[in-house]
Every structure is written in C-alpha cells, then in structure tokens.
C-alpha positions in Angstrom: 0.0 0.0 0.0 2.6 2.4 1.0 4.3 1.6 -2.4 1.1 2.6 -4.0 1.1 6.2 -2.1 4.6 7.0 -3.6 3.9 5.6 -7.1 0.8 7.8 -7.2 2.4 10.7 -6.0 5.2 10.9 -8.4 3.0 10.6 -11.1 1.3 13.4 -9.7 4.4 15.4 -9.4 5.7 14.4 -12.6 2.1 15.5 -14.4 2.4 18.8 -12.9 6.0 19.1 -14.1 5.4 18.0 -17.4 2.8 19.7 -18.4 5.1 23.4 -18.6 7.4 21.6 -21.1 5.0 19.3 -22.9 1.9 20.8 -23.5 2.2 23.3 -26.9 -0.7 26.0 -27.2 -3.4 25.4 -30.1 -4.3 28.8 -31.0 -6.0 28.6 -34.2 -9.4 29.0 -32.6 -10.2 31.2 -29.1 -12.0 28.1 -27.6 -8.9 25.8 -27.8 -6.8 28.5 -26.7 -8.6 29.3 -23.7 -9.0 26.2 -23.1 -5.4 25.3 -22.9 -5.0 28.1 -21.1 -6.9 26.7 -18.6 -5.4 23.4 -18.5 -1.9 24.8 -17.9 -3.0 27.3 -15.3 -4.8 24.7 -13.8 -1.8 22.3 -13.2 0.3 26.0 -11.8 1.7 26.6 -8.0 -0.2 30.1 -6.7 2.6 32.4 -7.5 3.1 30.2 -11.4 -0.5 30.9 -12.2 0.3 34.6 -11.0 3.7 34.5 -13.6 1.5 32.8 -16.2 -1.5 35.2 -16.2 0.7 38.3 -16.1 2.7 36.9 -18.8 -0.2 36.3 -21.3 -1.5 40.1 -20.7 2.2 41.5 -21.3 1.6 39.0 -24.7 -2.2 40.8 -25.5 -0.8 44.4 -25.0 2.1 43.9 -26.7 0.9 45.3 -30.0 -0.7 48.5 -28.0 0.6 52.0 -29.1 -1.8 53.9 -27.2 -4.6 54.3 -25.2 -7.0 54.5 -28.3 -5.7 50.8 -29.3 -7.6 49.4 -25.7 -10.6 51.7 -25.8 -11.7 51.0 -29.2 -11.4 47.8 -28.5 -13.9 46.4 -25.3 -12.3 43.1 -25.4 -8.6 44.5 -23.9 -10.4 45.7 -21.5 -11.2 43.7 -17.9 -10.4 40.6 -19.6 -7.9 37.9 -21.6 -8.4 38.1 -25.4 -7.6 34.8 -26.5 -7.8 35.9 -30.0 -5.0 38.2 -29.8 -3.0 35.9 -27.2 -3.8 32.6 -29.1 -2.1 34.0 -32.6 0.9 34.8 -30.6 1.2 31.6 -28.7 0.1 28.8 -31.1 2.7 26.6 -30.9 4.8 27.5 -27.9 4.6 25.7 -24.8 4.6 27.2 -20.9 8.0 28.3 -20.8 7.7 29.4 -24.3 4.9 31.9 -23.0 6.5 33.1 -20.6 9.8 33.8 -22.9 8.1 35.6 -25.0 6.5 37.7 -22.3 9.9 38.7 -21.3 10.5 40.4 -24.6 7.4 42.0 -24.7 7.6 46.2 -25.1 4.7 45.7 -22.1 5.6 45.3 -18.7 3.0 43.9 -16.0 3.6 43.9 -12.2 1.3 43.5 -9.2 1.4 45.9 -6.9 0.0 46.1 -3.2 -1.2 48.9 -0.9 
C-alpha cells in the first residue's frame, strides 16, 4: 500500500512538471486556446499561475501603441483576449509563454497597498 502512495504521488508530481514543457498552445481558434490556457493554469503553484496570467496580458498588450488601441477595443479591457493571445502563442509551450512575455515592449507587475 505504501508503495502505492509513492507511485501515485510521483506521477502526480511528474504530471504537474510536465505539463510546462509538454503541453504546446493550439491557437488557431479562441476556444482551444482558452481552453489550454486553462489546462496549464490549472496544473500552476499560486505564484506560477500569478507568472503565467501576467505573462499572457504582457503577450495581449504587446501590440498596444496607445490608449485609443484598448478603448476602441472592449475586449482589452477587464479581460484575456484569447484571440489576440492565441495567434501569438500557437505553438509555444509554458516556458515558451513566458519567454516571450519577457520580450514584450509591455511590462506587468502587481502591486499592493
């Protein structure tokens, strides 16, 4: 039984691990991108998801030249557009995101009072 408990548990580990590396973004439709979205940020430690989110809105805004670009546009605004993110992401995979992110001209932080 105890065997059991550890098999089970590295497989667990090993899913969670494996899925940042593994899993490549389909984004040739908004559904599939937000759903692997999901599926990544599912499988994410707290402060990962945290990293991953902020990472795909540096991605959306990347393109933005001013403030006219997000309010002419209602979907930049409170809210992922997985349009815009899923035709910069198709074929990358978690750490590809969050390379990409890095080179982004947009720069997202979290700040607290």
């Amino acid at each position: 039984m105890k065997n059991l408990l550890i098999v089970i548990t590295v497989l667990l580990f090993s899913a969670c691990a494996s899925i940042k590396k593994d899993f490549v973004f389909d984004g040739s439709t908004i559904e599939s991108t937000q759903d692997g979205i999901s599926k990544v940020a599912k499988r994410l430690k707290a402060a990962e998801q945290i990293e991953f989110m902020m990472a795909l809105m540096a991605i959306q805004f990347s393109d933005v030249k001013s403030v006219n670009d997000v309010i002419d546009d209602p979907t930049m605004i409170n809210e992922l557009n997985y349009f815009i993110i899923g035709k910069k992401i198709d074929g990358l995979n978690y750490y590809g995101v969050l390379d990409l992110a890095k080179i982004s001209p947009t720069k997202v932080s979290i700040e607290t009072k």
